[in-house]
C-alpha positions as CSV (number, residue, x, y, z in Angstrom):
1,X,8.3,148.4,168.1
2,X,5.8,145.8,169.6
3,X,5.9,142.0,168.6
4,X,2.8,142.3,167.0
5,X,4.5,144.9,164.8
6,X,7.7,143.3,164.1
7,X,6.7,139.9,163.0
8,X,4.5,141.3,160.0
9,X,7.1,143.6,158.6
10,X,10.1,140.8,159.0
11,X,7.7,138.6,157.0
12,X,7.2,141.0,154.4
13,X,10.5,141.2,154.0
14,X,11.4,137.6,153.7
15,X,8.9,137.7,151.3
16,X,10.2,140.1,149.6
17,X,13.5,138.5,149.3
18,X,11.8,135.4,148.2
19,X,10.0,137.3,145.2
20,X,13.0,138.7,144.1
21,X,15.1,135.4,144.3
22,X,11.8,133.4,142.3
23,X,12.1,136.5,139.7
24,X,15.6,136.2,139.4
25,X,15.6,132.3,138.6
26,X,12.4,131.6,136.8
27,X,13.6,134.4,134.2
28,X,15.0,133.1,130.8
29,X,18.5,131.8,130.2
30,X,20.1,130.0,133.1
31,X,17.7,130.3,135.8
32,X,17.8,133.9,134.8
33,X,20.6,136.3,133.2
34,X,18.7,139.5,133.8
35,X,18.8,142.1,136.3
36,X,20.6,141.7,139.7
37,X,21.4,137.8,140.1
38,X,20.2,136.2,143.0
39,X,23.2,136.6,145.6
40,X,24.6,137.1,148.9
41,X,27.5,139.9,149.2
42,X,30.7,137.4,149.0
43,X,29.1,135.7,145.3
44,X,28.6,139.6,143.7
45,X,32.0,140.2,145.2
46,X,33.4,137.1,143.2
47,X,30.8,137.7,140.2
48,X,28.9,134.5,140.3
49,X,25.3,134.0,140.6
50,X,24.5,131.4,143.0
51,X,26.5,131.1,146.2
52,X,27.5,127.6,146.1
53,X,31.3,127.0,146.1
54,X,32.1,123.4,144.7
55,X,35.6,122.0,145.7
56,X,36.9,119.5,143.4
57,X,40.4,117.7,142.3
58,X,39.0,117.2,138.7
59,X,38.9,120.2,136.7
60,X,35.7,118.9,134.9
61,X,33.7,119.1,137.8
62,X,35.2,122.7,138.2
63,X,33.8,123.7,134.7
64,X,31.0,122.5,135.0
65,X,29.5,124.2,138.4
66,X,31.4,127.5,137.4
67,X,29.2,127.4,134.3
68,X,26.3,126.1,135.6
69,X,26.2,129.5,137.7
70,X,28.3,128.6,141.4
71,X,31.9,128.9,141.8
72,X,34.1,125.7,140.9
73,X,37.7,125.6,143.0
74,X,40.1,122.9,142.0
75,X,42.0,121.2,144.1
76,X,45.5,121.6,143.3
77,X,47.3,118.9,146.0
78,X,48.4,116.2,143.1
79,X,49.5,118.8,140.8
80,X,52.8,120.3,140.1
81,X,53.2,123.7,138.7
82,X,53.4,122.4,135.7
83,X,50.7,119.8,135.8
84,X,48.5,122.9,137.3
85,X,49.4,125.5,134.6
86,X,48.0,122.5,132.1
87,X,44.8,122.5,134.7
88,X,44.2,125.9,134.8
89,X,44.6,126.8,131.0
90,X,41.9,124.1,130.6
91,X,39.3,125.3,132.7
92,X,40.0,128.5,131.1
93,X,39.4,127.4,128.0
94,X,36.3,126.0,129.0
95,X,34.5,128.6,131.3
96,X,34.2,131.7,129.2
97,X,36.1,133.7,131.5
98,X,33.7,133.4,134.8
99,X,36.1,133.3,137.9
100,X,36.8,130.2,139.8
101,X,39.0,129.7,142.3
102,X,42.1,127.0,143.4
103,X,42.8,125.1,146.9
104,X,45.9,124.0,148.2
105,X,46.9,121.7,151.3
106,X,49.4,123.4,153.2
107,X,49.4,122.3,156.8
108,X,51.3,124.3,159.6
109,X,52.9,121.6,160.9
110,X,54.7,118.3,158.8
111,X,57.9,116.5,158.6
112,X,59.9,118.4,156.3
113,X,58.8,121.7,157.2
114,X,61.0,124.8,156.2
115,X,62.3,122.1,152.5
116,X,65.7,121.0,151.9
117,X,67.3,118.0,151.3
118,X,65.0,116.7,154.0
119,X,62.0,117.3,152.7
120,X,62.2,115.3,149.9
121,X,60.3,112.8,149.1
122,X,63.8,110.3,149.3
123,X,64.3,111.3,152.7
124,X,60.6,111.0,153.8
125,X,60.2,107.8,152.4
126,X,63.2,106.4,154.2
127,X,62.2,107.9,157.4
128,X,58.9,105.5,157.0
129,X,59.5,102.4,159.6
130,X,60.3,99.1,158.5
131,X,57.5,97.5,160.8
132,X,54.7,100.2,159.3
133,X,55.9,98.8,154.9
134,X,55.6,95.3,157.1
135,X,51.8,95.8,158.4
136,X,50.7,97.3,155.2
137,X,52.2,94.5,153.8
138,X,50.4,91.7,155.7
139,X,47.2,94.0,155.4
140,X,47.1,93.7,151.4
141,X,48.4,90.0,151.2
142,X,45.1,89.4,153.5
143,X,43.0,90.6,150.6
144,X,45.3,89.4,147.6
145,X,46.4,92.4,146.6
146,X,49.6,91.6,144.2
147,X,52.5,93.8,144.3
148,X,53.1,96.4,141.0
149,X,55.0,94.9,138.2
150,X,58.5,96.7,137.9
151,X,57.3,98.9,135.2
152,X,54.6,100.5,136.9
153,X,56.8,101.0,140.1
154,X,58.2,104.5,141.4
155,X,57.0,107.5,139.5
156,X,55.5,110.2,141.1
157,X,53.5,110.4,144.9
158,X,50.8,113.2,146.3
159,X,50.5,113.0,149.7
160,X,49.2,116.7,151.8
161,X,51.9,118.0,153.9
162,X,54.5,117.0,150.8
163,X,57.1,118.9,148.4
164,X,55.1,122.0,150.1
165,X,58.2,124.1,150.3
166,X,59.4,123.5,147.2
167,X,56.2,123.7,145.2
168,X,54.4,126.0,147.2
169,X,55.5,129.7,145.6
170,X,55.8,128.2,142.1
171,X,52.3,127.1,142.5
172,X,50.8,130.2,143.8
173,X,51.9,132.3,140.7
174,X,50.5,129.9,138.5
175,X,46.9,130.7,140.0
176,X,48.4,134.5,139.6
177,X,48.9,134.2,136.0
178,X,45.4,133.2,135.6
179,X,43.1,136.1,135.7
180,X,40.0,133.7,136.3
181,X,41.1,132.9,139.8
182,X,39.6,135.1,141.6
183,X,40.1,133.0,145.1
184,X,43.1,131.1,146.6
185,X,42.0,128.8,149.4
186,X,43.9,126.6,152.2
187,X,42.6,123.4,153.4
188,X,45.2,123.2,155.8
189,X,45.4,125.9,158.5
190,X,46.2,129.2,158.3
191,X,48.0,129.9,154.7
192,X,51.5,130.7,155.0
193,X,51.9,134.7,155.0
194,X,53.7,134.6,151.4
195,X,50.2,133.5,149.7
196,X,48.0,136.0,151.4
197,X,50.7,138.5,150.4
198,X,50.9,137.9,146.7
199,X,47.6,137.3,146.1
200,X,46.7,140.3,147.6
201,X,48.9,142.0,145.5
202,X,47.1,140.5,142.8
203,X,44.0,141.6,144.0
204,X,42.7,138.0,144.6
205,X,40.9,136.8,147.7
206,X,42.2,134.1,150.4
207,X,40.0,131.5,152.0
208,X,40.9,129.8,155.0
209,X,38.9,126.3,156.1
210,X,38.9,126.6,160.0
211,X,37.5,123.7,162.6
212,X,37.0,126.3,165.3
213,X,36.0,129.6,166.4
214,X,39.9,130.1,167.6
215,X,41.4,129.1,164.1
216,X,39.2,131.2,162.3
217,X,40.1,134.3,164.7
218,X,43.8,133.3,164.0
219,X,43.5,133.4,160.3
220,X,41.2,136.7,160.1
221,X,44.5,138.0,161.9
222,X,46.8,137.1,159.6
223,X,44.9,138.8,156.7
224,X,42.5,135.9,155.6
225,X,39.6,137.2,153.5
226,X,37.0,134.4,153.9
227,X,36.7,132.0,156.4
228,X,35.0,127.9,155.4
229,X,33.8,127.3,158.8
230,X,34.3,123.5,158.2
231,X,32.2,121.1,160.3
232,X,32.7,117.4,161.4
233,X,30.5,115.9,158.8
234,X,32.3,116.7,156.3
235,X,35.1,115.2,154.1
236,X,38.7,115.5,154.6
237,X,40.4,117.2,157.2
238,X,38.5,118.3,159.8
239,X,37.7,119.1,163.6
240,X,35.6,117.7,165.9
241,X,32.8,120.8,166.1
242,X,29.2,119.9,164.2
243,X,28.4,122.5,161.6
244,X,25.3,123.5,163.6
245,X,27.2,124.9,166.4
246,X,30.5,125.8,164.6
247,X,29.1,128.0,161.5
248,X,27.5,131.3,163.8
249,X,30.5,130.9,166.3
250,X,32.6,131.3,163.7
251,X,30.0,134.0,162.2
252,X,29.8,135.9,165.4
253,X,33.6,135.8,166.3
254,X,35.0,137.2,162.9
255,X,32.4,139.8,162.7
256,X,30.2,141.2,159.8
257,X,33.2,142.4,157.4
258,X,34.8,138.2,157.1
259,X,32.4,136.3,154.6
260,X,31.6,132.8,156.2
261,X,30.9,130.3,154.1
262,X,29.1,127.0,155.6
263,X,31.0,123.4,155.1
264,X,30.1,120.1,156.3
265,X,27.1,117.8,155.3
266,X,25.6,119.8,152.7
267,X,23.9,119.3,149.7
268,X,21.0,119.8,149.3
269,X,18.6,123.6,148.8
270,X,17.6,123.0,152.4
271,X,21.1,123.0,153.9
272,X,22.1,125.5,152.4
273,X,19.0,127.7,153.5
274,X,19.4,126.6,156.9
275,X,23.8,127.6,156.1
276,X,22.4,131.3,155.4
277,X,19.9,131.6,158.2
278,X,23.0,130.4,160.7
279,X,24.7,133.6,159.2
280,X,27.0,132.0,156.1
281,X,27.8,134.0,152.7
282,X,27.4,130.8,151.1
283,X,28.1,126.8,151.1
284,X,31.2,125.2,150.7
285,X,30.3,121.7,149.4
286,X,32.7,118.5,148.2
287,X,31.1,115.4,148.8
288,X,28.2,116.0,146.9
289,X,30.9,116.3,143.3
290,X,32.1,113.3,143.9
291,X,29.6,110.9,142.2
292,X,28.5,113.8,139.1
293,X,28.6,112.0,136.0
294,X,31.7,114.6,135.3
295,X,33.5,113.3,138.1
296,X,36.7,110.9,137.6
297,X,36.3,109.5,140.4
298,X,37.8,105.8,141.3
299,X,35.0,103.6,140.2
300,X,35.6,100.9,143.3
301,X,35.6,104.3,145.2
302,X,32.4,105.6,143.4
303,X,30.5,102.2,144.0
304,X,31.0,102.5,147.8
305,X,30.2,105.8,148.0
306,X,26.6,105.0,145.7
307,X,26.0,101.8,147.9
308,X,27.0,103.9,151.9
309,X,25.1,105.3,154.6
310,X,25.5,108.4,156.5
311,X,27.3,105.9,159.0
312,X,30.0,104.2,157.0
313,X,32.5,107.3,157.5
314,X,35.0,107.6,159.6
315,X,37.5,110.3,160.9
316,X,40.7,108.7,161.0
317,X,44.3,109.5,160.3
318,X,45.0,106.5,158.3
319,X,44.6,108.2,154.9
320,X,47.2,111.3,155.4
321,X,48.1,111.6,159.4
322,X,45.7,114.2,160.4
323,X,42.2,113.2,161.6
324,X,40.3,113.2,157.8
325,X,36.8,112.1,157.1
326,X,36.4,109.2,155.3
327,X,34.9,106.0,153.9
328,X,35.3,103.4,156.4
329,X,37.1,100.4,155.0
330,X,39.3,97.4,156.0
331,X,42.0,100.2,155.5
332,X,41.1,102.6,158.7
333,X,39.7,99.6,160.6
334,X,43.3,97.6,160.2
335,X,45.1,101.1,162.0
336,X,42.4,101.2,164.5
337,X,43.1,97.9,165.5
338,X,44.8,96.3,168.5
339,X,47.9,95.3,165.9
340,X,48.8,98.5,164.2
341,X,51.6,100.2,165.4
342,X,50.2,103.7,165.2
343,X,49.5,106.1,162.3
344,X,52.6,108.2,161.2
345,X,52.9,112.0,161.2
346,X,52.0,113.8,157.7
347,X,53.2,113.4,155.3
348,X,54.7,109.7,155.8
349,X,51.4,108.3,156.2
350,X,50.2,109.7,153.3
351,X,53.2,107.9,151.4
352,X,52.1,105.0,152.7
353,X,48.3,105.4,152.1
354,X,49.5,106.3,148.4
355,X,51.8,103.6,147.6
356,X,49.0,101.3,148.9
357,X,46.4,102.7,147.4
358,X,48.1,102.2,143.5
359,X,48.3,98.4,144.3
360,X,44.4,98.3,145.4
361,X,43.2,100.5,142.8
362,X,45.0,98.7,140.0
363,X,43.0,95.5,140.8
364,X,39.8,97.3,142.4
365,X,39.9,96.1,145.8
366,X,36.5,97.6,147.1
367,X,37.3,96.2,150.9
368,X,40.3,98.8,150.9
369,X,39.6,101.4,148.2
370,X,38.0,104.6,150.5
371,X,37.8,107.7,149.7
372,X,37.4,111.4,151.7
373,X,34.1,111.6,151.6
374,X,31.6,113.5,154.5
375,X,28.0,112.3,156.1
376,X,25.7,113.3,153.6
377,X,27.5,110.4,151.8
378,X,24.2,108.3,152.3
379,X,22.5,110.6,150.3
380,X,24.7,110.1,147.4
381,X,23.0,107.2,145.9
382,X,23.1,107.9,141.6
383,X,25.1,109.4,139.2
384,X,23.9,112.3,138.2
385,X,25.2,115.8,135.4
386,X,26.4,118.7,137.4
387,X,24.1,121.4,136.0
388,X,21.1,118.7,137.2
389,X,22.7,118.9,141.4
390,X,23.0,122.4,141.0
391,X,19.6,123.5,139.6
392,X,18.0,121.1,142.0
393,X,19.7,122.5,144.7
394,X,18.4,125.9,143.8
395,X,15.2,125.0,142.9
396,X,15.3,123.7,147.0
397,X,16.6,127.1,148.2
398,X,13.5,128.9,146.7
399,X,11.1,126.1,148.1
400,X,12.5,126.5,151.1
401,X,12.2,129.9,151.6
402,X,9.2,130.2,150.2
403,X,8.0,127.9,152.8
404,X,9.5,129.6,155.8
405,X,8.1,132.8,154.3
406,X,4.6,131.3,154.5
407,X,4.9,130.2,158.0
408,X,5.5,133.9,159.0
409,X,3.0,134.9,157.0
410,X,0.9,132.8,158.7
């Protein structure tokens, strides 16, 4: 076929696409219930109509994209079994059966690893150097941060890379009780192999976030069903790779049977065109949940995040021991500085970050109150419902391919 011959026909069919997509959502009843739903093969796989996947530690959020048409996934790190049992029943209750899916933190490598007397959070804590309480210490008296009164002292600490053997399995059939959750999900790594073999057993699917064309190889190995290729922008845990580059390595290394889905600095119907055209199923989006008007989000936290630019992020290991996207504060500048004595492996430096952070949230300390939050923070600048981000984002995705359409056309 001649050029002249191709480009017409590959516009028609982007046109094509575009007029069945613009059907599809401009039809009554939530952007359209009828006929085939506008989709990409890993969202009719999972039953869902748009193919935006919303992480989220508050189950509100998670409701509230999963019935607004994308595919909520909770993150479970804070939550017990029986905490996440209370979770799960109710986003149940509150989706109308439409599948959602759950995310876990379990890192390959941490102190503790393989449980025991250990691994518990006693031991870890008292393997946590005298001189690292002493800087944190100093670092809150600087900003008059009072200590907890005894009665709000102790009780219980969340830190990623913690209580992971022990909890682990008990949490896992939780999510398998629930016939909702339709996808298990590691932030961390590849999964450990007793996940992927119980929840396919279950007949549920399991995502793997991945940094880099090798990890993602590694976990398609192991039996992984969908890969996040995770870019540097975004929030949390991440590599060093830019999305741009990372998403069709990753694309073209796991071949066309492994569902990508695109992560790192999106939010908006234009990012996640341009997530598709580089070969992703989907987007993976967090950052963009965190200032919904469902959110529970810290409000010191939340007022940052409103007033920061794409610049005031940082990845640093001050928050949990792995490098982790964040909100720059006095908190990751004090442990890049000439006087700290080094970040601690996970999860002791997630003990500390969390014992700190109770003292500076109690009193709303903005100078030290951060957050995991990626690049496209600086376009987070109001509160605004779910179903709102969510149609808008859609609403973007047509305009944009109606636009690229047209320039084909043309």
């Amino acid at each position: 076929m001649s050029v002249g011959t191709a480009q017409p026909v590959f516009s028609c069919y982007i046109m094509c696409c575009f007029v069945n997509l613009m059907s599809h959502v401009t039809s009554e009843s939530h952007y359209g219930t009828k006929g085939e739903p506008m989709s990409t093969p890993i969202a009719k796989r999972l039953g869902i109509e748009f193919p935006i996947f919303a992480f989220s530690h508050c189950r509100d959020v998670v409701a509230a994209v999963t019935n607004a048409g994308g595919f909520g996934v909770l993150g479970a790190l804070a939550f017990g079994p029986e905490q996440l049992e209370i979770e799960l029943n109710w986003i149940d209750e509150h989706v109308s059966g439409k599948p959602y899916g759950v995310d876990f933190a379990m890192p390959v490598n941490y102190v503790g690893k393989g449980g025991g007397e250990d691994a518990s959070f006693e031991s870890l804590d008292a393997m946590i150097p005298a001189q690292h309480r002493e800087f944190v210490d100093d670092l809150l008296e600087r900003y008059n941060v009072p200590e907890l009164p005894p009665e709000l002292e102790g009780g219980q600490v969340a830190a990623a890379g913690l209580n992971v053997d022990a909890m682990g399995p008990s949490q896992i059939e939780v999510c398998l009780n629930h016939p909702n959750v339709k996808m298990i999900v590691n932030a961390l790594g590849p999964p450990p192999l007793y996940v992927i073999e119980r929840a396919h057993e279950a007949g549920i699917l399991v995502g793997g976030l991945a940094g880099s064309k090798v990890h993602a190889e590694r976990q398609v190995a192991i039996g992984v069903d969908v890969i996040v290729a995770q870019g540097t922008e975004a929030g949390g845990h991440c590599g060093e790779i830019s999305t741009m580059v990372l998403v069709p390595e990753v694309v073209d290394a796991v071949g066309p049977d492994i569902p990508v889905l695109a992560a790192g600095g999106i939010a908006t119907g234009r990012q996640m065109a341009a997530a598709i055209a580089l070969g992703a199923q989907g987007a993976w989006t967090g950052s963009m949940w965190l200032t919904v008007s469902e959110a529970d989000t810290n409000p010191a936290a939340l007022e940052n995040m409103l007033a920061a630019t794409s610049r005031d992020t940082v990845r640093s290991k001050a928050m949990t021991g792995k490098p982790a996207r964040q909100l720059r504060t006095a908190w990751t500048d004090a442990w890049e500085s000439e006087d700290s004595p080094g970040t601690l492996p996970m999860p002791l430096q997630g003990i500390l970050h969390q014992e700190a952070g109770r003292r500076t949230q109690r009193v709303g300390t903005r100078e030290l109150i951060g957050f995991p939050v990626g690049q496209i923070v600086g376009r987070l600048n109001k509160v605004r419902p779910t179903k709102d981000v969510v149609r808008e984002m859609v609403e973007e995705w047509i305009d944009t391919t109606e636009r690229m359409a047209s320039i084909l056309s043309d």
